[in-house]
C-alpha positions as CSV (number, residue, x, y, z in Angstrom):
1,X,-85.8,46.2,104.2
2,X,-86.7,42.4,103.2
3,X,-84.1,40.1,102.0
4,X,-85.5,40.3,98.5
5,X,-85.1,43.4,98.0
6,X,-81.3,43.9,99.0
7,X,-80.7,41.3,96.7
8,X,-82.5,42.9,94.2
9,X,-80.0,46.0,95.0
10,X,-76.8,44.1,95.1
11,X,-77.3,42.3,91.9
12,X,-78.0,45.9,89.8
13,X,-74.6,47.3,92.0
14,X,-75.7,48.9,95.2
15,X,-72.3,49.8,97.0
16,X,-72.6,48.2,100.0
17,X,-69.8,50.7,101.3
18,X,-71.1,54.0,100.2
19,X,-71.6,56.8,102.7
20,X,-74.9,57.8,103.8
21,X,-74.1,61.7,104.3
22,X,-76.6,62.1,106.9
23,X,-75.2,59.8,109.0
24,X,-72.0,59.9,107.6
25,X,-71.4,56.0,107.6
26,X,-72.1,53.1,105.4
27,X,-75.3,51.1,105.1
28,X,-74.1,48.2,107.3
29,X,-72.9,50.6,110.3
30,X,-76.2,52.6,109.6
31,X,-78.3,49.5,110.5
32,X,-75.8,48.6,113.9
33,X,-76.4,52.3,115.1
34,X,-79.8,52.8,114.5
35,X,-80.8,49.1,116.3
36,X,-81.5,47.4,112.8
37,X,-80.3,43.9,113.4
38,X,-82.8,42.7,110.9
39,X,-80.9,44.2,107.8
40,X,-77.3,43.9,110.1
41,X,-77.8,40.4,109.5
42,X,-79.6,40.3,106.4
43,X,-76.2,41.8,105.2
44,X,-74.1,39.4,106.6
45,X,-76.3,36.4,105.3
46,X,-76.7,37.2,101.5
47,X,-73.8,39.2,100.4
48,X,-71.6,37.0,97.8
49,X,-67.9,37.8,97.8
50,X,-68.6,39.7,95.0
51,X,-70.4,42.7,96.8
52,X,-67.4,43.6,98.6
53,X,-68.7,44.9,101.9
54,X,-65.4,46.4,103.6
55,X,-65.3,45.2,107.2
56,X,-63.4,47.9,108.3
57,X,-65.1,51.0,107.3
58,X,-65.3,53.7,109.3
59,X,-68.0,56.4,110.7
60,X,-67.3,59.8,110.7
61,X,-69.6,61.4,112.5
62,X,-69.2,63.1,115.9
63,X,-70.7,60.4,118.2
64,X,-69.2,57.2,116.6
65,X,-65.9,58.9,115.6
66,X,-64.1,56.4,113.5
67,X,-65.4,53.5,114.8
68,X,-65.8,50.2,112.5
69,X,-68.7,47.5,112.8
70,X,-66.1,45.6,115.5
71,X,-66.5,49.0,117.9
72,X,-69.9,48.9,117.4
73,X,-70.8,45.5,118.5
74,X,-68.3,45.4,121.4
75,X,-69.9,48.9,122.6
76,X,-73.7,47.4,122.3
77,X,-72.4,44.4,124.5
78,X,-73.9,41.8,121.7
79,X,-72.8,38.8,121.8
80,X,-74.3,37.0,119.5
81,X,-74.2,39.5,116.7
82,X,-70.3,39.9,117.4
83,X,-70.2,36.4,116.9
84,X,-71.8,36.5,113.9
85,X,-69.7,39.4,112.2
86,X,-66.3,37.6,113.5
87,X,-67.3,34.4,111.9
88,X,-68.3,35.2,108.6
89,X,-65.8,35.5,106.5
90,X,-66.9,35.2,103.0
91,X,-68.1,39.0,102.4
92,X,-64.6,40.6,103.4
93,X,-63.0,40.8,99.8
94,X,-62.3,43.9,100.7
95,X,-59.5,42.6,102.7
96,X,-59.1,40.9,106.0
97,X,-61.3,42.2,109.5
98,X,-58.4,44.8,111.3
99,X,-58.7,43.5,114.7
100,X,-56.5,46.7,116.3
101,X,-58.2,49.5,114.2
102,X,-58.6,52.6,116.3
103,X,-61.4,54.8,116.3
104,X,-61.4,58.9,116.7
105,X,-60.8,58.4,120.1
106,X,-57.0,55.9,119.8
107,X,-59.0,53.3,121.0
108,X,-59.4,49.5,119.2
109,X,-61.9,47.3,119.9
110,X,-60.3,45.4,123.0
111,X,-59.9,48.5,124.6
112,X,-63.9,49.4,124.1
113,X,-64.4,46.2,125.9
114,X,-62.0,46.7,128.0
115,X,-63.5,49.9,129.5
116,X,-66.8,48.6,129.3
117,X,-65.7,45.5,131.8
118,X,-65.4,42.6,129.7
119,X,-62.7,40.6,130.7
């Protein structure tokens, strides 16, 4: 998906936090599961305060169980795009990034790294 075109979707009110039911998560954790870091950070890059993309939302399907964009990156062992979600701040309107949100599993994102040997 090009830059342009999510634009193009934003501006006529694409909700950036809807849930796909097939995977049963939002756009933004859609592209982190599936490998697209293209439209991961296309998201990122060009959404205004105004588009509201909630930092915090939560997968539900079985193999992510409740995990947010956070769980995510600290499971795929990215540092750069972890980087990247933690320091841009301008698209959570939807309130601030919950650092100790657990997933389906009781676990929060320094226990994911944690158990994957980041120390």
């Amino acid at each position: 998906m090009s830059r342009e075109i999510l634009q193009i979707l934003i501006h006529f009110g694409l909700n950036l936090n809807y849930t796909i039911k097939e995977e049963a998560c939002s756009l933004m954790l859609a592209a982190l599961q599936k490998g697209h870091k293209e439209l991961f950070v296309s998201l990122i890059d060009i959404i205004t305060s105004d588009a509201g993309l909630d930092p915090n939302v939560q997968s539900y399907n079985v193999r992510t169980r409740e995990m947010t964009a956070l769980h995510l990156l600290v499971v795929s062992n990215d540092y750069a795009m972890m980087s990247k979600f933690l320091d841009f701040k301008k698209v959570w309107r939807m309130g601030p990034l919950e650092m100790g949100l657990k997933d389906g599993r009781g676990r929060n994102p320094c226990d994911l790294a944690i158990e994957n040997g980041f120390q």
